[in-house]
C-alpha positions as CSV (number, residue, x, y, z in Angstrom):
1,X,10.9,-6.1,7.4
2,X,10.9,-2.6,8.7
3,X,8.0,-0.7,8.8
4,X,7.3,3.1,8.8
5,X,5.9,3.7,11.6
6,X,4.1,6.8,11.8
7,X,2.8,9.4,8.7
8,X,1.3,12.8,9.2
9,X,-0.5,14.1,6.5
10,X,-2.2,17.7,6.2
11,X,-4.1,19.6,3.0
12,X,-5.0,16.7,1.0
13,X,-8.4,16.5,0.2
14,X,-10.5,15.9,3.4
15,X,-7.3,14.7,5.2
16,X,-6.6,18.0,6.6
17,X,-4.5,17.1,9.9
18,X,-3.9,13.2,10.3
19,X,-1.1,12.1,12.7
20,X,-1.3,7.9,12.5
21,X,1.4,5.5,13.9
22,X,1.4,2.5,11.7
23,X,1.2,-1.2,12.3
24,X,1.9,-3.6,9.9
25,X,-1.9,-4.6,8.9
26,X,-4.3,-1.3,8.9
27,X,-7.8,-1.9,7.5
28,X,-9.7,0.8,7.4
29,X,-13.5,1.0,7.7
30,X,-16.3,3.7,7.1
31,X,-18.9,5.5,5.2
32,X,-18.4,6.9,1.6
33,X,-16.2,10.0,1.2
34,X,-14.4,10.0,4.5
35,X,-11.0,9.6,3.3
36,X,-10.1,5.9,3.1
37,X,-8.9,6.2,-0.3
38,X,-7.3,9.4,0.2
39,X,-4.8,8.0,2.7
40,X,-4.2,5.1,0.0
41,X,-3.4,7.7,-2.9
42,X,-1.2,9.9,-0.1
43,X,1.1,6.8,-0.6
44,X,0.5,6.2,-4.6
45,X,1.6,9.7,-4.7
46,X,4.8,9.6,-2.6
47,X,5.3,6.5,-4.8
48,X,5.2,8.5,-8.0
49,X,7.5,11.3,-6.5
50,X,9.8,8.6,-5.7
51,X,9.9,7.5,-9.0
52,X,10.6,11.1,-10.4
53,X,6.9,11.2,-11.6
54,X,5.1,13.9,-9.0
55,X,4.7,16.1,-11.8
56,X,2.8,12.9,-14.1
57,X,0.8,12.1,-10.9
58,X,-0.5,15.6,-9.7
59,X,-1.8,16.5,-13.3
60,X,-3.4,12.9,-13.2
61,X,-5.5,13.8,-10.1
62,X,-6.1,17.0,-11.9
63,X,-4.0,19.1,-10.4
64,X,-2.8,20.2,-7.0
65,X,-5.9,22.2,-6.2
66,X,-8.0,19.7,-6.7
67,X,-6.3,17.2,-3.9
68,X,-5.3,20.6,-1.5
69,X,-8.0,20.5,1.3
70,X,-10.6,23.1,0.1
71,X,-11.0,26.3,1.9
72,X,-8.3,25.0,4.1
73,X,-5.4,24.7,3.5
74,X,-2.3,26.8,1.7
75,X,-0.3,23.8,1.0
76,X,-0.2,20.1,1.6
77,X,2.2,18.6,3.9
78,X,3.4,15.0,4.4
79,X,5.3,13.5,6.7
80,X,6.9,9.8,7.3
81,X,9.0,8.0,10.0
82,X,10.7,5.1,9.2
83,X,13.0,2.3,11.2
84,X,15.9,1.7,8.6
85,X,18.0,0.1,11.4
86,X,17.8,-1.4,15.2
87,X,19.8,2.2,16.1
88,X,18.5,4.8,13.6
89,X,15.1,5.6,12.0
90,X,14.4,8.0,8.5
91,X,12.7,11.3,8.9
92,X,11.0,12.3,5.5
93,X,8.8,15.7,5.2
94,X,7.6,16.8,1.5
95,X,5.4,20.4,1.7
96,X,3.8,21.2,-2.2
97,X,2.2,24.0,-2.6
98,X,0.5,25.8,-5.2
99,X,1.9,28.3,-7.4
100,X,0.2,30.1,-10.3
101,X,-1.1,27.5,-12.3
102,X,0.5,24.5,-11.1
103,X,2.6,23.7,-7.9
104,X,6.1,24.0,-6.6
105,X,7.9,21.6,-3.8
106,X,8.3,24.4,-1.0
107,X,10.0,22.2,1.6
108,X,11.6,18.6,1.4
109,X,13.8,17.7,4.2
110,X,15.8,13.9,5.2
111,X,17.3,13.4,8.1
112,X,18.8,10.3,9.9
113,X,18.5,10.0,13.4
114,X,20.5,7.8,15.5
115,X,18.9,6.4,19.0
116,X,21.0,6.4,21.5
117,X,23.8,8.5,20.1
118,X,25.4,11.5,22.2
119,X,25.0,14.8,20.2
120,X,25.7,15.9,18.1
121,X,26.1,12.8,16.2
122,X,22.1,12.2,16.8
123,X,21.2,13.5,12.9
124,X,22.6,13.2,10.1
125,X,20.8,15.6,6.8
126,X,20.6,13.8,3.8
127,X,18.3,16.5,1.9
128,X,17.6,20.1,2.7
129,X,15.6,21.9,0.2
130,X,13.9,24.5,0.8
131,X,11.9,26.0,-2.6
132,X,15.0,26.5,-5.3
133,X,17.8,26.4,-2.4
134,X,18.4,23.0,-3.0
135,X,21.1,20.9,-0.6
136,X,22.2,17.3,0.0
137,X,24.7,15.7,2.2
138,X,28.2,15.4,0.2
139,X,29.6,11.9,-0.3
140,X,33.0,13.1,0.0
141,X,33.2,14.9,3.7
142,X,33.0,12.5,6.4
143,X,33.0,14.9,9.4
144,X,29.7,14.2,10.6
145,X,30.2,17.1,12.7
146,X,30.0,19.6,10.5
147,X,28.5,18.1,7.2
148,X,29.0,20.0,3.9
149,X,25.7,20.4,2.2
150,X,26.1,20.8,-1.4
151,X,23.9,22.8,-4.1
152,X,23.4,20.0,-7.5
153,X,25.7,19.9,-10.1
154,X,23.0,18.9,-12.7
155,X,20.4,20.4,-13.9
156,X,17.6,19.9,-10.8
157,X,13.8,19.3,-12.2
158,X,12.2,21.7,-9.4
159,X,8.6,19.7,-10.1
160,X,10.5,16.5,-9.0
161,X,11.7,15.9,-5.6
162,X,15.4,16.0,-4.7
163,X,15.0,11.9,-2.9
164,X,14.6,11.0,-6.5
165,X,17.2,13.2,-7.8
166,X,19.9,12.8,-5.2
167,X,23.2,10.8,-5.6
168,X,22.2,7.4,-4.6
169,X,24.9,6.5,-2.7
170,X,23.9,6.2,1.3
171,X,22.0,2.7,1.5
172,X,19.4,4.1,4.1
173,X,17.9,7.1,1.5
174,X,18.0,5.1,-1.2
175,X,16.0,2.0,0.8
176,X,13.2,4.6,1.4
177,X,13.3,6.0,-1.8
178,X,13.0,2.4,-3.1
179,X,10.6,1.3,-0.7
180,X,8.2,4.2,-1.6
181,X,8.7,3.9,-5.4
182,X,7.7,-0.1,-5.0
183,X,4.5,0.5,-3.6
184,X,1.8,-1.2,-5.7
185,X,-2.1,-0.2,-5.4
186,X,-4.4,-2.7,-6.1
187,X,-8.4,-1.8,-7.1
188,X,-11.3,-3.8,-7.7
189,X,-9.9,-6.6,-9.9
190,X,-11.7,-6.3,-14.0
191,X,-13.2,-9.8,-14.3
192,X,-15.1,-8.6,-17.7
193,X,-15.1,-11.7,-20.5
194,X,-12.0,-10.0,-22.2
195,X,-10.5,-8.6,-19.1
196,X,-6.6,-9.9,-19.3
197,X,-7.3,-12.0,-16.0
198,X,-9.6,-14.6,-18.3
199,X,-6.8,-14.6,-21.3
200,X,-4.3,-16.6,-22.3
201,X,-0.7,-15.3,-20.6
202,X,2.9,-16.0,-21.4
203,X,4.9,-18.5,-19.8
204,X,7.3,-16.2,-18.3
205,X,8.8,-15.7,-14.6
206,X,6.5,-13.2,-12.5
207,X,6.5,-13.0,-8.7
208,X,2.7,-11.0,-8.5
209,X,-0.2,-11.5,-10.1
210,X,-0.5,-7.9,-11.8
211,X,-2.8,-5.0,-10.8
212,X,-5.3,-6.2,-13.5
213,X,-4.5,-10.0,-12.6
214,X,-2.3,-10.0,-16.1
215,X,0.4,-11.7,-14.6
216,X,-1.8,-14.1,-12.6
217,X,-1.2,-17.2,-14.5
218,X,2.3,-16.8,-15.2
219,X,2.5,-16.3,-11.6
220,X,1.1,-19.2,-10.7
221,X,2.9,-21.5,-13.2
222,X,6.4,-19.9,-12.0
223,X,5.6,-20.8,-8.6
224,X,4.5,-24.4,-8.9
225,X,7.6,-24.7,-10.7
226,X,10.1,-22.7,-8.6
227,X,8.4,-22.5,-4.9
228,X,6.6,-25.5,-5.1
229,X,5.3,-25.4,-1.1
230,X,4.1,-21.8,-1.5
231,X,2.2,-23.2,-4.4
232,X,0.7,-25.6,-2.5
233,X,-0.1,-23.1,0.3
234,X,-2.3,-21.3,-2.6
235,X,-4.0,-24.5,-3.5
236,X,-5.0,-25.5,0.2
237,X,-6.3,-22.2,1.3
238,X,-8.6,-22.3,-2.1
239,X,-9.3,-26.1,-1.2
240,X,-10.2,-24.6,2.2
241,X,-12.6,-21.9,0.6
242,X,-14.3,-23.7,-2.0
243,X,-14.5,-27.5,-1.0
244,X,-15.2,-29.1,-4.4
245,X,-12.0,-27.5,-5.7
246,X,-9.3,-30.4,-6.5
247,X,-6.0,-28.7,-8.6
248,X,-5.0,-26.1,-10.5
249,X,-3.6,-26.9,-13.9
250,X,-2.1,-25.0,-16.7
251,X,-2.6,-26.4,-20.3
252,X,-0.5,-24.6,-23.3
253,X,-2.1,-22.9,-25.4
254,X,0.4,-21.8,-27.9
255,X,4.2,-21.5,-28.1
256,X,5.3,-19.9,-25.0
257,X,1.5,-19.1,-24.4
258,X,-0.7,-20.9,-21.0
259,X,-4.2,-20.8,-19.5
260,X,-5.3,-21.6,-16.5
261,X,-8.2,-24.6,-15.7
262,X,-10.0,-25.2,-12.5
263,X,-10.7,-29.0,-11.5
264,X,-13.8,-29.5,-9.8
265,X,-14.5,-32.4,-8.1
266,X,-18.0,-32.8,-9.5
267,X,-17.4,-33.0,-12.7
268,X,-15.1,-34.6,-15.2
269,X,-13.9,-31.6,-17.3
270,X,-12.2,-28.4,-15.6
271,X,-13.2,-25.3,-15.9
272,X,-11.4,-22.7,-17.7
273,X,-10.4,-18.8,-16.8
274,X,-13.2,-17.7,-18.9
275,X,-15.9,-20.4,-17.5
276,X,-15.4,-18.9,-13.5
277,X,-17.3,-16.8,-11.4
278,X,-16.3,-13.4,-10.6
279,X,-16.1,-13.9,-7.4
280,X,-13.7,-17.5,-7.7
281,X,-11.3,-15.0,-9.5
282,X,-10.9,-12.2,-7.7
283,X,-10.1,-14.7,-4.7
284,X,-7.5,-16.8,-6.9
285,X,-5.8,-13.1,-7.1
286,X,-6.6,-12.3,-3.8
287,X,-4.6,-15.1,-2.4
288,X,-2.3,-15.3,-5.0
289,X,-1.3,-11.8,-4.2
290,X,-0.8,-11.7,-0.4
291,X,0.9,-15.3,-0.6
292,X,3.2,-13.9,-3.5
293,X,7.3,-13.7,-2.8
294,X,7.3,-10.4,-4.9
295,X,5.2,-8.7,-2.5
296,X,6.6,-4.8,-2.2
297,X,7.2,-2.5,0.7
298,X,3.7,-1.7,1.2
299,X,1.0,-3.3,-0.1
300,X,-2.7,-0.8,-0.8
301,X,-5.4,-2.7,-1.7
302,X,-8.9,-0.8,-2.3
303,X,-12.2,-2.8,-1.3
304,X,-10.8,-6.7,-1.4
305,X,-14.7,-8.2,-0.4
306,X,-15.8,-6.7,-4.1
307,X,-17.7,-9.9,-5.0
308,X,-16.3,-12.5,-1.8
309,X,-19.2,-14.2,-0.8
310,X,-18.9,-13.6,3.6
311,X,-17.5,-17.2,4.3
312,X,-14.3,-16.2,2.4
313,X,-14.0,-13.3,4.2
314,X,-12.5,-14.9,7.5
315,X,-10.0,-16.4,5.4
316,X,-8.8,-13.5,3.5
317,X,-8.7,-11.5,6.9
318,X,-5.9,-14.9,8.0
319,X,-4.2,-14.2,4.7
320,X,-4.3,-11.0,4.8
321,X,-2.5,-11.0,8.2
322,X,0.2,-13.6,7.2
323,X,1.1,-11.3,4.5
324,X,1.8,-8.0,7.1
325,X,4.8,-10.0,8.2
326,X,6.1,-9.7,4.6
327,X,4.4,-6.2,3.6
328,X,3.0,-2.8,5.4
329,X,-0.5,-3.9,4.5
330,X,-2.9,-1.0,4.4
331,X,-6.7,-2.1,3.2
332,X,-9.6,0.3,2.5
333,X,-13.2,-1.6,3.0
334,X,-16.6,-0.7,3.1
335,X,-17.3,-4.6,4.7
336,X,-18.7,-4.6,8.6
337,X,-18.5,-9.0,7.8
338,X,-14.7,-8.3,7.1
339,X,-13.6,-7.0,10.0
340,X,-15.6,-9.0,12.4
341,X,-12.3,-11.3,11.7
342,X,-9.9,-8.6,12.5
343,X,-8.4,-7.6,15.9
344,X,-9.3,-4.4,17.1
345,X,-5.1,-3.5,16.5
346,X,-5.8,-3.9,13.2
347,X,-8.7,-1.8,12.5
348,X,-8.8,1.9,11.8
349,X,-11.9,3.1,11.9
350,X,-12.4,6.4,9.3
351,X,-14.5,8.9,10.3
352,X,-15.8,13.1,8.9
353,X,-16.2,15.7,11.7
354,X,-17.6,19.2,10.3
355,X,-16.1,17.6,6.8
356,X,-12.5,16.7,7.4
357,X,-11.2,12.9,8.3
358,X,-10.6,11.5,11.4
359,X,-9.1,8.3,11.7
360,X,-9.0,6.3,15.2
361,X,-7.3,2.9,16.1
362,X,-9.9,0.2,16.7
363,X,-8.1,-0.9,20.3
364,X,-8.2,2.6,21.8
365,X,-11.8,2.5,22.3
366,X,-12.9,0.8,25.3
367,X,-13.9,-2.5,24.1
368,X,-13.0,-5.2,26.4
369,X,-16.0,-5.3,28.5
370,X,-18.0,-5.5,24.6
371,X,-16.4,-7.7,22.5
372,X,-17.0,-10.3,25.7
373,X,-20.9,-10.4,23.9
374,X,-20.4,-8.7,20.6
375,X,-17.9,-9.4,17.8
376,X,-16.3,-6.1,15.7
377,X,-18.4,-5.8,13.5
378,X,-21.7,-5.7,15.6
379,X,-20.2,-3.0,17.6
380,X,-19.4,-1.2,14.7
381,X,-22.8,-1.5,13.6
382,X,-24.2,0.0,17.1
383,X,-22.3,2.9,16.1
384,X,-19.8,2.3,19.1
385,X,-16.6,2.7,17.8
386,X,-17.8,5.3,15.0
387,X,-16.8,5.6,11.3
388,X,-20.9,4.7,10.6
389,X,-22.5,7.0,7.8
């Protein structure tokens, strides 16, 4: 897996100036309203532009000026690093900025950069666009030292960027564009009685669980069936949570249609989607998500304690970890108990200085001497390592 390893972000909403270097697992803590979520929808958003649905996605936030940093900023600004090989990394930047009554892309840029290589075969520009003056790299020069940059042939949506729009045909700009059109955000899972997580689902192939746990037990069917041991991995770690629990089973229902029972140990009958807790769910999903082959790029989940009772907690935070080998993992939580089983590496703590974010790495505050008496959560609620309301 590669990773992008570093995003700057200015002018959206109270992230004004962020500069973060990524890790694989980022969990970030701290008070209402400081940005968590923002940083989450930064990448929901690059995910839409990716897709060639900006335009869908900034009129679903209600427009640009309502996510542009207020009385602060003329534009906002993203930008994204990202190791496509052992010898060369992806340079993205994406500038939208207001105009009239909606927004235009004002600056997009792609460059590959080579470690290691003499100059000037360092970089390599896939896109340069700068408002209408749109350019990519042509597919049929192969003088590296002086690449032709070519206008579109087609007709080129200026609300859409040009790494969606853009012959597909170098395989490191079109992993990133994949890579950031795959990522899937994941909110507080709907456990109403009728919510699709307690009905019956089709017997069909699915690698994850859905967003609204809709694919959950077809999920879990296909991978008894087809990846038996990871199956098995799913039913030890919920033995390991809940002690009474014996199996998961999956009964039809009607042609081509399966539910999902719960055997408890206690009793004779098992327990059926609609007969568990909340919380039993949302940790089925939990863990069926993070332990899930079909896991994307990056991974955003929003609040993942919603209904946990603590004891769980420690192992989601073990799942959760396993799966950043697999996925850039990014978490937003509002839960001290939670990251009292994180490493300080793993923790970004979120914090509001005269309105706008700041986000700091848990491991570069001086902890060593504290965490000898205190674990990460007490110090976070001594206010040591900020991001405290």
């Amino acid at each position: 897996m590669t990773l992008f390893t570093q995003i700057i972000i200015k002018g959206y909403r109270r992230l004004h100036n962020i500069h973060i270097n990524m890790r694989p697992l980022t969990v970030m803590i701290g008070a209402n309203g400081v940005g968590k979520t923002s940083l989450l929808e930064v990448f929901y958003l690059l995910a839409a532009s990716a897709n060639g649905k900006l335009e869908a996605k900034i009129s679903e936030f209600g427009g640009i000026n309502e996510i542009i940093t207020r009385d602060r900023a003329k534009s906002i600004k993203i930008g994204l690093l990202k190791q496509v090989l052992d010898y060369a990394k992806l340079d993205y930047s994406l500038e939208i900025t207001p105009r009239n009554f909606g927004y235009e892309i004002s600056s997009e840029i792609l460059t590959q950069i080579y470690d290691n290589s003499p100059a000037p075969l360092r970089t390599v520009q896939h896109i340069d666009s700068q408002g209408l003056e749109v350019k990519y790299f042509s597919p049929d020069n192969q003088n590296l030292l002086h690449p032709n940059l070519l206008r579109p042939t087609w007709d080129h949506n200026p609300l859409e960027t040009s790494l969606a729009q853009v012959p597909k045909m170098y395989q490191a700009p079109e992993t990133l564009r994949k890579e950031l059109a795959s990522c899937t955000f994941y909110g507080a899972l709907n456990v109403a009685p009728k919510s699709p997580v307690r009905l019956p689902q089709q017997m069909r192939p699915a690698t994850l669980p859905g967003a609204n746990g809709e694919d959950l037990v077809s999920c879990l069917y296909y991978l008894r069936e087809t990846e038996p041991e990871r199956f098995e991995i799913i039913e030890d770690t919920l033995a390991a949570a809940f002690p009474d629990f014996e199996r998961l089973s999956f009964p039809p229902v009607a042609a081509g249609t399966i539910t999902m029972t719960w055997k408890d140990k206690n009793f004779s009958k098992p327990l059926y989607m609609h007969q568990l807790s909340e919380g039993t769910l949302r940790f089925i999903w939990l863990i069926t998500l993070l332990l899930s082959p079909g896991l994307t790029a990056v991974t955003l989940i929003d609040e993942p304690e919603v209904s946990l009772h603590p004891e769980l907690l420690r192992l989601l935070a073990d799942v959760m970890r396993e799966a950043s080998q697999k996925t850039q993992l990014i978490v937003a939580t509002h839960s001290d108990r939670l990251i009292r089983f994180l490493k300080p590496q793993e923790v970004l703590v979120c914090d509001a200085e005269d309105g706008l974010t700041t986000m700091t790495w848990g491991d570069t505050f001086n902890l060593e001497h504290w965490l000898e008496d205190y674990s990460l959560d007490e110090l976070w609620a001594m206010n040591l390592i900020g991001g405290r309301p």
